[in-house]
N, C-alpha and C positions, 0 to 999 in steps of 0.2 A: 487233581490240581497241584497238589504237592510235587509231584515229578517238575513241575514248567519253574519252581520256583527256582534252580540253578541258570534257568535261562534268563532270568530276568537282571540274575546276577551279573550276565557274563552279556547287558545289555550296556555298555561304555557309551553310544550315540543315539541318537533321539533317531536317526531312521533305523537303526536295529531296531529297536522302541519301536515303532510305529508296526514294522515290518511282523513284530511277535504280535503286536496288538491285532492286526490283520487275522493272522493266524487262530489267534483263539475267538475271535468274532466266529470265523468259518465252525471251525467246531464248537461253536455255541456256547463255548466257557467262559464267554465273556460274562454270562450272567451269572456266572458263579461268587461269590458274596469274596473269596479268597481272594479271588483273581483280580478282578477290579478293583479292590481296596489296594492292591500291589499295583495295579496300572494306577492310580491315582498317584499312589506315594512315587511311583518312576519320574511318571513327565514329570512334577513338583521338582523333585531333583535336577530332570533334564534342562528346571527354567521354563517348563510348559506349563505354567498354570492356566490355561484357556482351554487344553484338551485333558487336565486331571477335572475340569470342573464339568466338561464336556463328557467324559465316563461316568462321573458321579450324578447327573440330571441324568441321563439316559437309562441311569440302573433302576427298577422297578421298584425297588422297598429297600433304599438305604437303609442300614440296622446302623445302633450307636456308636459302632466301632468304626465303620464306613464314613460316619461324620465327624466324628475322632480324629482319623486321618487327614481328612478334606481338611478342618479348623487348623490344626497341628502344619501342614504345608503350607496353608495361607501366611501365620505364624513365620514360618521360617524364613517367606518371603517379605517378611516386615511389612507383607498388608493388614496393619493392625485395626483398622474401621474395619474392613471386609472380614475379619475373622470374628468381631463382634459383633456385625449382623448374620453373620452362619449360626452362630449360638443363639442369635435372637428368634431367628427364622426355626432352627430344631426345638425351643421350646415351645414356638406358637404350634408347631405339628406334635408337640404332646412326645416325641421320640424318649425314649427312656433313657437316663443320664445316667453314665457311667463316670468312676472317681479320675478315669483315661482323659474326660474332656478338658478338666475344670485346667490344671496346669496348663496349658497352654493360652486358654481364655483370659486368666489373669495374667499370662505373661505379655499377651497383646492391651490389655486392659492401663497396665504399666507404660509401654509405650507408645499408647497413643493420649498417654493422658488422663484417661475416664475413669476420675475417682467413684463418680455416682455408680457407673455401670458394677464396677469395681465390688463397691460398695453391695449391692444390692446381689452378687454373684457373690461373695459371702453369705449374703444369708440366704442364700437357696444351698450352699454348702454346708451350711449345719442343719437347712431343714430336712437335706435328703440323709444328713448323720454322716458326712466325710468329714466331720472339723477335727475324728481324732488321727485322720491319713497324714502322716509327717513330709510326705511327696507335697500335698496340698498344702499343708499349714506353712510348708518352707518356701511354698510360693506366692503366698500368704503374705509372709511375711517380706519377704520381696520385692512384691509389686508395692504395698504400705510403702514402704524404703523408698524406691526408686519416684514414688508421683511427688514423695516428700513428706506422706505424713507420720512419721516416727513416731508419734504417741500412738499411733492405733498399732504399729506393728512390733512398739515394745508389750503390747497388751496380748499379742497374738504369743511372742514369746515367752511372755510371764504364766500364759495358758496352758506350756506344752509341757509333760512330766518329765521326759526325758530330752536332753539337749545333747546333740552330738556338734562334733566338732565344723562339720556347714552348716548347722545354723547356729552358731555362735559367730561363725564368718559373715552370713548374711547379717547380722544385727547389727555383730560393729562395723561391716563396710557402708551398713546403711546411714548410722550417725554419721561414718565419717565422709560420706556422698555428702549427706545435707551441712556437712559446716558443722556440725556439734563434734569435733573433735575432743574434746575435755570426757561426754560421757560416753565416747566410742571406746575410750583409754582405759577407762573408768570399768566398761564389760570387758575388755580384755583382762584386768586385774582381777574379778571375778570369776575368767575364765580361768584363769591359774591358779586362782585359791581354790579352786573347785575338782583340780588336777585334771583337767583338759591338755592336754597336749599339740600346742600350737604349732600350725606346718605354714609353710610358706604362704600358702596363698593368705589366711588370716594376718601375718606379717607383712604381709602388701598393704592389707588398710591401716595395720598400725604404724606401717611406716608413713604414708599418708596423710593422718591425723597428728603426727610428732611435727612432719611438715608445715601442716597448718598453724601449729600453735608457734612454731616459730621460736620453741625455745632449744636452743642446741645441749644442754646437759641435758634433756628428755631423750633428744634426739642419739646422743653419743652411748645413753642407757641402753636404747632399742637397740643399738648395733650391737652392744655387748648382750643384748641378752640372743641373740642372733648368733652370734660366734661362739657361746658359753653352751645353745643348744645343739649347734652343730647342724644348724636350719638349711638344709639344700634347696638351689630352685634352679631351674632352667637359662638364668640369668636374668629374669624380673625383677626378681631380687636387688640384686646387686643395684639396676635401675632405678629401683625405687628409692635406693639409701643415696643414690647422686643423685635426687632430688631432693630427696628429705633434707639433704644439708645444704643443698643451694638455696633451698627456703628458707633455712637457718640463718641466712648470710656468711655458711664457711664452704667458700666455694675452692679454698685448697684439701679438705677433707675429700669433696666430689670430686675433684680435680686427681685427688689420688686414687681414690678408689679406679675410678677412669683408667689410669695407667694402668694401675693391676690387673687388668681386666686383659687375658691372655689371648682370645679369641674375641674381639670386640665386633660383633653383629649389626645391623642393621638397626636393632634394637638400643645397644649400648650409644651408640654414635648419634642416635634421635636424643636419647635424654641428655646426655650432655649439652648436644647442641641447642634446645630448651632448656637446661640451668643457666649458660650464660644468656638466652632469651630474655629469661623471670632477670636475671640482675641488672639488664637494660646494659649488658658489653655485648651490643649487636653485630662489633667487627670478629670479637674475638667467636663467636658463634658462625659467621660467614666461612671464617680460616678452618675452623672443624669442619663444614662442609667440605672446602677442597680439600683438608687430607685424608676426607672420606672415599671424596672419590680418585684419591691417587690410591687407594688404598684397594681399589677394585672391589669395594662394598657398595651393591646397591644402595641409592636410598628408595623408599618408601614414601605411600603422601600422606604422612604423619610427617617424616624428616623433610618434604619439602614445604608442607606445612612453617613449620618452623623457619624453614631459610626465607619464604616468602614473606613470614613476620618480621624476619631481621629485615629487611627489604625497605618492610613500612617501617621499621623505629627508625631508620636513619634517610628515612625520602629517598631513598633511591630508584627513582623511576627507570632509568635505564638495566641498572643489573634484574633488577625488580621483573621487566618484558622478556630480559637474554631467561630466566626461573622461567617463566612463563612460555617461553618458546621450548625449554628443554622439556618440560613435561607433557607438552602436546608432540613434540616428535620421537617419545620414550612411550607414545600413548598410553601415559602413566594413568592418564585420568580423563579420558576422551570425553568424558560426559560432563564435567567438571563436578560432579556430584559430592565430593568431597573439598576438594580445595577450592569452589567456588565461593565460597563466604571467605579465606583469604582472599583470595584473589579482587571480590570486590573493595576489601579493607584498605587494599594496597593502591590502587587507582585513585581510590575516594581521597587517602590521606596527600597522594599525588596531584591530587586535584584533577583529575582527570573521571569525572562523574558520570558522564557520558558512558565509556570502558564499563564502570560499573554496572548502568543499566544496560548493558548489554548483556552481562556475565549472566544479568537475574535473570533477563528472557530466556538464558539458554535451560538454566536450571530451575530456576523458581516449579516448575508444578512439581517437581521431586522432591525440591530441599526449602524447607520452611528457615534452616541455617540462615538461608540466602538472602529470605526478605526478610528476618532479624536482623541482620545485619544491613543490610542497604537502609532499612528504617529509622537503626539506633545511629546512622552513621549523620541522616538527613536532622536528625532531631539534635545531635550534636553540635553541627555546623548550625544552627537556627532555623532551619533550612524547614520548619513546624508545615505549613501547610503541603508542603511536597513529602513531609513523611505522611500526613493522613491522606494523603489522595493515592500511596502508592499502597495504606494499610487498606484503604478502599478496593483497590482493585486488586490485592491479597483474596481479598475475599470474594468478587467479583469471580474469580479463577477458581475456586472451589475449596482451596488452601486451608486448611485450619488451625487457627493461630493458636499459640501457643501462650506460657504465664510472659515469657520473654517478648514478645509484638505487642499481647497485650500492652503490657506495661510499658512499653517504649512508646506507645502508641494513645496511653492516656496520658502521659508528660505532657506527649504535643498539644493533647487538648488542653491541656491545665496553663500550659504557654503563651496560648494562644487564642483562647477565652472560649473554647468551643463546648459549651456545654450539651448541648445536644448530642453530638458525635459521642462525647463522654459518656453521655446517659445509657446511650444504645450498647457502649463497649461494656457498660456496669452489668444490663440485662444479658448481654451473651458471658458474661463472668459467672451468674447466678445463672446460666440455664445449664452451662460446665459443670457447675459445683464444686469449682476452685477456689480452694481454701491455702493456694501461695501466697505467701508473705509479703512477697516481692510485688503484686499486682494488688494486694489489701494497702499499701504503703503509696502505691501510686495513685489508689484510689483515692484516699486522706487527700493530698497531694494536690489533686486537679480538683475535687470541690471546694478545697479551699481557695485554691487560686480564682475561680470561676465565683468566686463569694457566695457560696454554699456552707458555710462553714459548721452548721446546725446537721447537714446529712454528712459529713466528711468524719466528724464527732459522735454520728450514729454509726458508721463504719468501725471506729475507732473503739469504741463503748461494746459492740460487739465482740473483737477480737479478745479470745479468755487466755491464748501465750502472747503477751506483747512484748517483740525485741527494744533494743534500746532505739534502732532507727525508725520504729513504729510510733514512741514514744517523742520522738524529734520530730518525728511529720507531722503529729499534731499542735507537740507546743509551738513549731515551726508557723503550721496555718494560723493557730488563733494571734500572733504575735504579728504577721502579715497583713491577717483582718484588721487590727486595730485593736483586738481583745486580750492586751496585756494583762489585765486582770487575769482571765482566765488562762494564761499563756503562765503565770507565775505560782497560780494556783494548781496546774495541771504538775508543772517541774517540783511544788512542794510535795504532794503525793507521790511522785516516782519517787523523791528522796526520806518521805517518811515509810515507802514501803520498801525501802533498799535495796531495788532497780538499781543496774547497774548504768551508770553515765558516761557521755563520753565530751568530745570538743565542743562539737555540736550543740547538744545540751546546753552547756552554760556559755556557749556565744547567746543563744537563744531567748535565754532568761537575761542576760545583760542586756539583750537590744531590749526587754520588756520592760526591765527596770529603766532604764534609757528614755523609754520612749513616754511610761510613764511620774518620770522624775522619781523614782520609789531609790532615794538615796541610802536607807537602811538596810534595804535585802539587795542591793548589789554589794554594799561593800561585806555584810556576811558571806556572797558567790567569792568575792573576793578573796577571801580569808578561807574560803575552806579549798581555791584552789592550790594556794601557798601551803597550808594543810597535809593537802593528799602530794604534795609534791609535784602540779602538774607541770611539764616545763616549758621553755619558752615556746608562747606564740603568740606569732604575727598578728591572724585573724584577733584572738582574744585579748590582748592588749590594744590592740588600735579600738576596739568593740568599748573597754575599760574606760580609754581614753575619752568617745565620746558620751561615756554613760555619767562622767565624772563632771563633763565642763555642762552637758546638759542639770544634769540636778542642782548644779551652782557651787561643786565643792573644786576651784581652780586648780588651786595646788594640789591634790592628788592625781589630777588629771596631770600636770606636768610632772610629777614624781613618777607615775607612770609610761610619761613618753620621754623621758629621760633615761628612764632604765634601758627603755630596749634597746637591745645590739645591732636589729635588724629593722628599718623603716621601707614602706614601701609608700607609693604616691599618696594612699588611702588613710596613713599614718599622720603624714604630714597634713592634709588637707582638714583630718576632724582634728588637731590639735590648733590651726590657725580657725574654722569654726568656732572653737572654742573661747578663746581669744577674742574674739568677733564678738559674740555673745554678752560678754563678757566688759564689754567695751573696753578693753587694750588694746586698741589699735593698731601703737606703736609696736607692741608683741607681734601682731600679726602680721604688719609689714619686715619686721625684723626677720620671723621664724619664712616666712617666703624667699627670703633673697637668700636664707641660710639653705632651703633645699635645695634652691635651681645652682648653689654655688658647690653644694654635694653631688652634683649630678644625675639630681633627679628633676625629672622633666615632669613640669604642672599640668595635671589634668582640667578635662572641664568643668570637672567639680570641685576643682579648686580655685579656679578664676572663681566659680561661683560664689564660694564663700570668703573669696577676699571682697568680692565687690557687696557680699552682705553686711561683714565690718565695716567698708566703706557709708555705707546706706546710715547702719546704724549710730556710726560716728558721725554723720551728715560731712564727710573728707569727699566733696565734689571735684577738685583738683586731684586726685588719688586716684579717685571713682573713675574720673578719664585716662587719665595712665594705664591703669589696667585692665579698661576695657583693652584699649587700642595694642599694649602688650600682646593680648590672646592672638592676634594675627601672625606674630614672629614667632610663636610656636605651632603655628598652621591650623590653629584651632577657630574654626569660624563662629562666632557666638549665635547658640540659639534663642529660643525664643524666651528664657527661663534667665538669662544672662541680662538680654534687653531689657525686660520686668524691671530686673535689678538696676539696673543701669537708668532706667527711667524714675526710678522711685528715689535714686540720689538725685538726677537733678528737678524731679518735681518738691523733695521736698529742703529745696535749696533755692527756687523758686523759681527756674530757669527753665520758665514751662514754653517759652517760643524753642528752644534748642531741644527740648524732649519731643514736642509736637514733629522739630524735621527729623529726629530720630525713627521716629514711628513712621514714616512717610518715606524714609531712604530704606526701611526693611524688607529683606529680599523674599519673605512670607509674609502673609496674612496677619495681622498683630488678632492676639483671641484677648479673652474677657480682663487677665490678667495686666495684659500691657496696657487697656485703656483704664482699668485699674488705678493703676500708678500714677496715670496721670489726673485722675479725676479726685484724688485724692490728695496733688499738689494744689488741685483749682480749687476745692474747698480749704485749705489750710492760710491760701492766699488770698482766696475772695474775688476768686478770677473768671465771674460769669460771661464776661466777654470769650473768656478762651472754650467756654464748655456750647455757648453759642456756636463757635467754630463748625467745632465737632459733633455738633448735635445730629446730623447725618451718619458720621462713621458709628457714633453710640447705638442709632436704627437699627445694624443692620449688623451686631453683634448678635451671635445665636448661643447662649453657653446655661448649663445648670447649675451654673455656682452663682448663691443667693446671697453671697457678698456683695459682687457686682452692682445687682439691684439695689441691696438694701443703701446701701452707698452712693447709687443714683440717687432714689429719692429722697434720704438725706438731705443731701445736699438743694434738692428742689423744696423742701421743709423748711430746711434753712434763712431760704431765701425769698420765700414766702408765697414760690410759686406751685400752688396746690394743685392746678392742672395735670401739669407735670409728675408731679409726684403721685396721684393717683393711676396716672398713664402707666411709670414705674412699678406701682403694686400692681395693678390688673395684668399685666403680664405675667410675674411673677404667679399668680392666683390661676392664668389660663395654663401653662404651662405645667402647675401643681406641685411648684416648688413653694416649701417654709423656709425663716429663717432658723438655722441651727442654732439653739439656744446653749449659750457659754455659762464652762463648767468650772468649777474647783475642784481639785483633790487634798487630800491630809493626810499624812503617814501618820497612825495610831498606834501604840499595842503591835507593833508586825503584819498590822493591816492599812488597805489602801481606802479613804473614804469620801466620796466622788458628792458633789454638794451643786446645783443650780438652782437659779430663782425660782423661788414657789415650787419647789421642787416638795415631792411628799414622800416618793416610793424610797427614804432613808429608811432602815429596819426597827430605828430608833427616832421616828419623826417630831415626838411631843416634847421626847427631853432634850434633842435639838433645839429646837422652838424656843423653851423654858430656857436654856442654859443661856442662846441668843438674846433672851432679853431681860435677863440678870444683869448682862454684860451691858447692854443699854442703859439699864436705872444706873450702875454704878458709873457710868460714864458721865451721867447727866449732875450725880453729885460731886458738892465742892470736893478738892484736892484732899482739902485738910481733913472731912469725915472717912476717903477712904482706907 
C-alpha cells in the first residue's frame, strides 16, 4: 500500500481522487486500514466530507487512528457539533483512545462552545493518564482560554513542569482574548524573569493587551522592548503596534509606523484603515481605502469589512450599496459568510431593515454572526418583540445560540416584561453550562426588570469572580425594585471589600440615597467622589442634584448645578423639580425661561415638573400658561401632564373647567385623572359634581388602592355608607389592600423604616418604651421639664 502513497500526493482534483479511489476498490485495497484512512484525509481536503464519511462507514472495523482522522477533518471543516458527536459515538463503541484524538476534540470543543463536553473530556484525559502529553495539556489549555474560562486553564498551566515558549503564548494570549490585559502583562513579565525568550507571535498578544489598557508609556515600553530584542515578524507585527497606538489615542505614532512600512500589504493597509475606524475619522479611513486601491493592493473581507464600517459610522447608504456591489462583482464573498453581519449593520443603521432581513435569509444557517447581529441591532432600536421572535426562529432553524444572542436576547425579555421566554433562555444557559459573564449579567438584568428580584440575587450570590458590571446589575436591579435599602447596602460591601468602582456605581447608590432621602450617605458618595478625583459628569451631577433637593438640603442641590459646565434638558428639569418641591416657585419659573433662553429645548418631563410646582404652589394662572406653552414646542400632553393639570385646577376649585378637561382628552382618562378630580370634590364639598361622574367613576378598571380608598372616603364623609361599602367590596373582590404609610430615620449610618403598629423593627420594645417616655414628658408642665 505504501507504493499508491505518492499517488495520492500527485492527486491536485477531486476526480483524480475519485478515479485512484476506483482503482483501489478493484484491487481490493480499499479495505486496507492505510489506504482508506488516506482516502478519508484526501476528500476532507478535497472539501468532500460526504465521501471521506462515506469510506469511513463502509470500512469494516475502523481502528483508533481511522477515527482520529475522520474527528481531525470534521475539525478542519469547522463542523465542530459533528466532531463531538464522532467522539461521542467512538466512546459508546468502546473503540480504544489514543493521546492522536483528544487534540482535535477539545479544539472543536472550544469552538463550538461546550464547556461541559469540554469539561468532562478532560477527565477522561487524565483518567486514560495523558494529562502529562504537553500536545494535550497545550490544548488544554486553549480551549479553557478561548470558551473564556481562564481560572481553569491558568490551573492547567500552573500543573505543567515544564513551560516552553507556546504555552506561555497560549496563556497570555488567553488573558489577553478574555479582557484581563493587566494579568496577561503580568505572565509575560514572569516570562522574562524566568529567561524565556519571547518571539513574535507572544508580542502579538502583548501588543494587544498594551492596547487594551490604553496606556501609551506601556504601550511606547513594548515597542522598545521589541527594537531592543531585535523581534522579527512577517509584518503582524508591525500591524499590531498600529493598533496598539491607535488604542492608545496616538494615532501619528501609527500613522508613522504606517509610512515606514516599505512593502505595505493587504495586511498593513486593513489595520490602518481600522485604526482610524476605532478613532471614529471614518472619512480619513475611506481615503486609505482608495489609495489602496490605486496602489494596485488587493483588499480582503477583513479590509472591506472595515470600509463597510466606515460606511455605517457616517450613514452613508449610497457609497455603503457602490462596497456592496464591488464585492459581489470581485466574488469576494459570494456567500456573504463573512461580511454578512457587516453588511446587515450597514442597512439596519441606514434604516433600511428590510435589506437586513434579507442578508440573514441568505447566511443565517452558516453564520450565528448574522443573527447576533440582526438581534442586538432589533433590541437597540426598541424594536424588543421583533428581536425575540427572530431569537425564536434562530432556534426554530436549528441554529445555536451563542453567550452573545443569548444575552442580546434576555435584554429583550427584561425590556419587555417577558418572563417566561426568559425562564426558558435561563434553562438552555444551564443545559450549556455557560459560565459567561456576559449572559450571568443579563441574567441579573431581566429578573430584575420582570420583578423577580429575589432569583436575579440568587444568580448574583452564586457568581464567586464578580466584575464591577456584575456588581452594577445588581445594585442597579434592587435600586429599580424599590429596594434602596438593599441597593446601598449591596454598594457598602463592594466598598468595604474593595471591589473596584466605577460611574455607574455611585449614579446607582445616589439614585438610592435619592430615592430613599438617606441625606448622610449621599453626601459621604459625594465626598469620596471629590476624594478619588472623579471628574466631571453629566449623568452624576444631574443624579447629585436630584438627590439633594429630594432629601431637603436646597442649596447644595444648587451649589451643585451651578458648578457644572455642561447642562443637558435632564439637568435642568431636576433642578426646577427641585425648586417645585421645595415651594420656590418664583425659582422655578425663573430657572425655566433661563434654559429655553440658553437654547435648550423643555422636555416632557420638564413641563411635568413645572406644572408639579405649579400644583404645589396652587399658581392656577401659571398652571394654564404652561400647560398650553407644551404645544409650541410640539409636545402633546399626556395623560401624567393632564393628572397634573387637573389637580391645580381641582384643588383651586375649578372643578366645572377640570370636569371639560377630562371630556376634551384625546385618551381614555385612567384612575389617576379621576383622581385629581375627586379629590378637588372632597376638599370642596362638591357632591353635586361627583353625582355627575358617578358613571365615569363605574367604569374605571385600575389596581391603585388610592383611588378607592379616596372614593370611599369621601362616601364616609358624607355619610353615605352604601356607597362607601360599594367602594370597599370592590376593592376586597379584586384583592387589593390599602398600602399602609411608612417613615424612615437616618440613625448611626443606618436607614430605619417605622409604620403604624408596626413590630417586625429589630428593636420593637425599646422603640415602644422610648415612644412613650416621649409622651409622659410631653404631657408634663413646661416648667418640670
Amino acid at each position: 500500500m505504501t507504493l499508491y502513497m505518492p499517488l495520492f500526493r500527485s492527486c491536485n482534483t477531486l476526480r483524480t481522487l475519485i478515479q485512484l479511489h476506483a482503482y483501489l476498490f478493484m484491487s481490493g485495497l480499499h479495505r486496507n486500514t492505510l489506504g482508506s484512512t488516506k482516502l478519508i484525509e484526501s476528500y476532507a481536503q478535497m472539501g468532500s466530507l460526504q465521501s471521506s464519511r462515506l469510506v469511513f462507514e463502509t470500512f469494516p472495523t475502523p481502528d483508533s487512528f481511522m477515527w482520529g482522522v475522520l474527528i481531525k477533518c470534521y475539525m478542519w471543516n469547522h463542523f465542530f457539533q459533528e466532531t463531538i458527536l464522532l467522539y461521542d459515538r467512538m466512546m459508546h463503541e468502546q473503540v480504544h483512545v489514543s493521546n492522536f484524538i483528544f487534540p482535535s476534540v477539545l479544539r472543536a470543543c472550544s469552538g463550538f462552545g461546550d464547556l461541559g463536553t469540554g469539561a468532562k473530556i478532560h477527565g477522561r484525559i487524565i483518567k486514560c493518564g495523558f494529562d502529562g502529553d504537553d500536545v494535550i495539556e497545550t490544548s488544554l489549555l486553549s480551549m479553557y482560554g478561548e470558551i473564556g474560562c481562564i481560572r481553569d486553564a491558568r490551573k492547567v498551566f500552573d500543573t505543567m513542569p515544564i513551560r516552553d515558549v507556546v504555552l506561555w503564548s497560549s496563556i497570555i494570549s488567553s488573558y489577553a482574548d478574555n479582557g484581563e490585559a493587566t494579568e496577561g502583562l503580568e505572565m509575560f513579565r514572569r516570562m522574562v524573569f524566568e529567561g524565556v525568550e519571547p518571539d513574535s507571535v507572544i508580542m502579538l498578544s502583548v501588543a494587544q493587551a498594551s492596547g487594551e489598557l490604553g496606556s501609551l508609556r506601556l504601550a511606547r515600553s513594548v515597542h522598545g522592548h521589541i527594537v531592543r530584542r531585535t523581534i522579527t515578524s512577517d509584518g503582524s507585527l508591525n500591524n499590531a503596534l498600529i493598533v496598539m497606538y491607535s488604542r492608545c489615542g496616538d494615532l501619528c505614532s501609527a500613522e508613522s509606523l504606517f509610512v515606514n512600512v516599505s512593502n505595505r500589504s493587504t495586511t498593513s493597509w486593513t489595520a490602518m484603515l481600522s485604526c482610524y475606524n476605532r478613532s471614529g475619522c471614518f472619512r480619513k479611513a475611506l481615503r486609505v481605502f482608495v489609495e489602496m486601491l490605486s496602489s494596485n493592493v488587493k483588499p480582503n473581507t477583513v479590509t472591506m469589512m472595515g470600509v463597510i464600517g466606515s460606511c455605517t459610522g457616517l450613514g452613508l447608504l449610497r457609497q455603503g450599496r457602490s462596497v456592496h456591489c464591488y464585492v459581489i462583482r470581485t466574488l469576494m464573498d459570494p456567500e456573504n459568510d463573512t461580511l454578512g453581519p457587516a453588511l446587515i449593520e450597514l442597512y439596519a443603521e441606514c434604516g433600511k431593515l428590510s435589506c437586513s432581513e434579507k442578508i440573514l435569509h441568505t447566511v443565517g444557517v452558516r453564520n450565528i454572526v448574522a443573527w447576533n447581529m440582526l438581534i442586538s441591532l432589533y433590541v437597540q432600536k426598541g424594536l424588543l418583540e421583533e428581536a425575540l421572535i427572530l431569537f425564536v426562529h434562530m432556534l426554530s432553524r436549528g441554529q445555536v445560540p451563542d453567550s452573545y444572542s443569548l444575552a442580546s436576547s434576555l435584554s429583550a425579555c427584561g425590556n419587555v416584561g417577558s418572563l417566561l421566554l426568559g425562564c426558558q433562555i435561563h434553562g438552555l444557559v444551564i443545559k450549556r453550562s455557560l459560565r459567561d459573564e456576559f449572559v450571568h449579567n443579563s441574567l441579573i438584568d431581566m429578573y430584575s426588570k420582570c420583578g423577580f428580584i429575589k432569583s436575579a440575587f440568587l444568580i448574583f450570590d452564586r457568581i464567586q469572580h464578580r466584575s464591577v458590571i456584575t456588581w452594577n446589575s445588581m445594585i442597579c436591579g434592587f435600586s429599580r425594585d424599590g429596594h434602596s435599602v438593599e441597593a446601598i447596602s449591596l454598594f457598602d460591601q463592594m466598598y468595604l471589600n474593595g471591589f473596584e468602582m466605577d460611574d455607574v456605581t455611585l449614579l446607582s447608590v445616589i439614585q438610592g440615597c435619592s430615592n430613599l432621602g438617606y441625606l448622610g450617605k449621599g453626601k459621604w458618595v459625594h465626598h469620596k467622589l471629590i476624594t478619588y478625583g472623579v471628574g466631571k459628569d453629566l449623568y452624576i451631577e444631574t443624579a447629585l442634584t436630584d438627590m439633594y433637593s429630594k432629601c431637603g438640603d436646597l442649596h447644595s442641590a444648587q451649589g451643585v448645578f451651578n458648578s457644572m459646565s455642561d447642562r443637558s434638558v435632564v439637568s435642568w428639569s431636576a433642578m426646577i423639580a427641585g425648586y417645585g418641591m421645595h415651594g420656590q416657585i418664583n425659582a422655578a419659573f425663573s430657572l425655566f425661561t433661563r434654559m429655553v433662553e440658553s437654547g435648550i429645548r423643555p422636555s416632557e418631563v420638564t413641563f411635568m415638573n413645572i406644572l408639579c410646582a405649579c400644583s404645589h404652589a396652587g399658581s392656577i394662572k401659571e398652571g394654564v400658561f404652561y400647560f398650553n406653552l407644551m404645544r409650541e414646542f410640539d409636545i402633546q400632553p399626556n395623560s401624567e401632564h393632564c393628572a397634573c393639570m387637573l389637580d391645580i385646577l381641582s384643588r383651586a376649585g375649578d372643578l366645572d373647567c377640570a370636569y371639560r378637561l377630562i371630556k376634551s382628552m384625546p385618551f381614555s382618562p385612567h384612575a389617576s385623572i379621576w383622581g385629581s378630580l375627586l379629590n378637588g370634590c372632597r376638599i370642596h364639598h362638591r357632591m353635586d359634581m361627583i353625582k355627575i361622574i358617578d358613571r365615569d367613576l363605574l367604569d374605571v378598571s385600575t389596581d391603585d388602592t388610592g383611588y378607592y380608598t379616596l372614593l370611599s372616603n369621601i362616601y364616609a364623609e358624607e355619610g353615605n355608607w352604601i356607597e362607601f361599602r360599594k367602594a370597599r367590596s370592590v376593592m376586597k373582590d379584586i384583592g387589593l389592600q390599602k398600602v399602609p404609610g411608612y417613615s424612615t430615620v437616618e440613625l448611626d449610618k443606618t436607614v430605619h423604616r417605622f409604620g403604624a403598629g408596626d413590630t417586625c423593627h429589630s428593636l420593637p420594645e425599646e422603640m415602644y418604651r422610648f415612644l412613650e417616655n416621649q409622651q409622659n414628658l410631653a404631657q408634663e408642665p413646661w416648667y418640670n421639664v
